[in-house]
N, C-alpha and C positions, 0 to 999 in steps of 0.2 A: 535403510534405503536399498533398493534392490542395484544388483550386484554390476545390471547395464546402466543404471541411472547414475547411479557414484563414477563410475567409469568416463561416463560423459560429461558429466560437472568437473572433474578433475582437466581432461582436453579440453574443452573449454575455458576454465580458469587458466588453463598450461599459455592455450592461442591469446591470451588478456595479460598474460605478463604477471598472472596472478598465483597465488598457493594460499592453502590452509595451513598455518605453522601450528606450532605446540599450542597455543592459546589464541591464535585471534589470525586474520586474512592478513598478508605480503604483497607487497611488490617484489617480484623475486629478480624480475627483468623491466627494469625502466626504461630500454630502447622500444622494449617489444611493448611494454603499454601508452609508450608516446609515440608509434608510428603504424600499428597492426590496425587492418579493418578492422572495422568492428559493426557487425549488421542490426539495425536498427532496434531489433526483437532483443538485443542483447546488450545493449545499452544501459538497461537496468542495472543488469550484473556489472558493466565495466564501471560504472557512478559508483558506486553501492560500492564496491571494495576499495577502487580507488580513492574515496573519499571517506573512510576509515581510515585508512595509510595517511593521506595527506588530501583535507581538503581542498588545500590550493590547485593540487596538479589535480584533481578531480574535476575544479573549476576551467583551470588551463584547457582541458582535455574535450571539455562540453559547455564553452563558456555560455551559453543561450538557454541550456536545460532549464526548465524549471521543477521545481516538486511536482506540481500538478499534470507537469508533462510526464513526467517519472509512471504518476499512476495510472494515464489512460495508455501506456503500452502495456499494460498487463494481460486483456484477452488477447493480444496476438504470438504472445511469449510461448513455447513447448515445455514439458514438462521438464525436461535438463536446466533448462534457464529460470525456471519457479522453482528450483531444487539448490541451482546453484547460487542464487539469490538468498534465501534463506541459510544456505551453507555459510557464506561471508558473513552472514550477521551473527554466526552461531544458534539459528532455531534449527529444533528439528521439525521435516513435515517426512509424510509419506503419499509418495503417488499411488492411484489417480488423483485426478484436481478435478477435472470435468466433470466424470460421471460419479463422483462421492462427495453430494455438498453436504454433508450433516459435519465432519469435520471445522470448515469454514464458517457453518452456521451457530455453531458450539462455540467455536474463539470468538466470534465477531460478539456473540452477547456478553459472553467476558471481559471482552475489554471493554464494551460500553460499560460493564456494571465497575470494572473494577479502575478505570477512570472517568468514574464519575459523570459519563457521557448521555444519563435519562433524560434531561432538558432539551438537547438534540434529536433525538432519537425515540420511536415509542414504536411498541408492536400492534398490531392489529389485527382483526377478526381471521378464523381460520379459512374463510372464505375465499381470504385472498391468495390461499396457498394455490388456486387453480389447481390440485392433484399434483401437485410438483412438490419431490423432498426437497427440503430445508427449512430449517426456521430463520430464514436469513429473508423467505420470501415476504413474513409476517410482520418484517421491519421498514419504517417509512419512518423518511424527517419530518420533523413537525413542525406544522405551521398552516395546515389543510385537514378539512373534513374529510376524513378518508371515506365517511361509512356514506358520503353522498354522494351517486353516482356521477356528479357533474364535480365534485374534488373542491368545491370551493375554499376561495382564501381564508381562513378564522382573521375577521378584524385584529391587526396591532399584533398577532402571532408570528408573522415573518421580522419585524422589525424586536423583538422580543427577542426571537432569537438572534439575530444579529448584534442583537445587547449582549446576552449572553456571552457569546464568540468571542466579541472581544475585550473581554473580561478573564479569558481563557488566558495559562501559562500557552508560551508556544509550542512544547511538548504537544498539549492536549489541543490545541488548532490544528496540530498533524494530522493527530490519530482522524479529528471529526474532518476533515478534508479528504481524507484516504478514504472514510466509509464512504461519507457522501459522493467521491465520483467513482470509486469502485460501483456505484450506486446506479449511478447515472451514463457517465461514460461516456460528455459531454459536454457541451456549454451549458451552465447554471446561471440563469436567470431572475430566480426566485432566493436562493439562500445567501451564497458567497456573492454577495455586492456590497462594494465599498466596504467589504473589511479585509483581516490583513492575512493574503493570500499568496504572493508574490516573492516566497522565498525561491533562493536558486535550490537544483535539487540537491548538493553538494552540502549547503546551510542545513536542510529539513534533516539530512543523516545525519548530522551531526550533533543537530541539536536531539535528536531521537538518542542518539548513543548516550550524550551526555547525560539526558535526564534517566536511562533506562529503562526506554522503551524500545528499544532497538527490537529486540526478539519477539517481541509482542505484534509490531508493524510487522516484521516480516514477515511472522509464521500467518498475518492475516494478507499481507502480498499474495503468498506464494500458497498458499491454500484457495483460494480464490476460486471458484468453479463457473462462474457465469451466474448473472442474477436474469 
């Protein structure tokens, strides 16, 4: 990590009441993480360690957050706060984020493949790349004819996957919520209805650390370049 980005993740985590210890993210100062601003864009980061340390006082701290809210602050985040984010969870990334998506697009088909995520998830014609690096561009939920210009619905395909979904360990409900609204970056209409979405975001890091996915979500957080 270059030598002004470490710098600033370190002030940062310092102003959060936060540190990188020998093995794993502190609370090094519990006054300064139960009273210090904390500006929106960096919220992430204060959940994210605070609730490693202690999900309760993560809860305490953002009792409203949800996962899902966790993930639509990510394009407004700078690259310190995608760095220090990924620092708390123990991944590594390297900056840029923006203008280098092949990294992002690299992990994201990994974890699809390596949890088991192809029933959600499928690639598509190179056409869709528009000229734009990534193969992140080639990926779409499934549940729609992509290759038809008007997108129509595939009969009993959304409802499928929602079978799917929730068949899922909660782990792997994460990872596939994280794509899809890294995805979107939005209200979902079409996929996430009526299943089980509504964890706090305090619950989702927790349950990510436990099953060991932790470093997996984050390095696809905090690599993230814009779809």
């Amino acid at each position: 990590m270059p030598v002004r980005i470490a710098a600033g993740v370190a002030e940062l985590l310092h102003r959060l009441g936060l540190a990188i210890g020998a093995s794993q993210v502190e609370i090094v100062d519990f006054k300064q993480a139960e009273s210090c601003y904390i500006h929106h864009t960096q919220v992430p980061v204060a959940l994210t360690g605070y609730a490693l340390v202690s999900p309760a006082f993560a809860r305490g701290r953002f009792p409203r957050l949800s996962f899902i809210d966790l993930i639509h602050k990510r394009p407004s985040m700078d690259e310190i706060e995608a760095c220090a984010i990924a620092a708390v969870c123990g991944a590594e990334v390297v900056p840029p984020f923006w203008s280098n998506p092949e990294p992002f697009s690299d992990h994201l088909w990994s974890v699809i493949a390596r949890h088991g995520l192809e029933p959600f998830f499928e690639r598509v014609g190179e056409r869709y790349r528009y000229g734009c690096r990534g193969d992140h561009y080639l990926m779409r939920p499934r549940g729609f004819d992509w290759s038809d210009p008007d997108q129509p619905e595939i009969p009993g395909a959304l409802a499928k996957w929602r079978s799917a979904y929730k068949k899922l360990p909660p782990v792997d409900q994460l990872m596939v919520a994280t794509i899809l609204q890294l995805y979107r970056q939005g209200d979902d209409p079409y996929w996430m209805v009526r299943v089980p979405k509504k964890w706090h975001a305090a619950e989702g890091v927790e349950i990510l650390k436990k099953d060991g996915a932790l470093q997996d979500w984050a390095r696809l957080y905090a690599l993230y370049p814009g779809w």
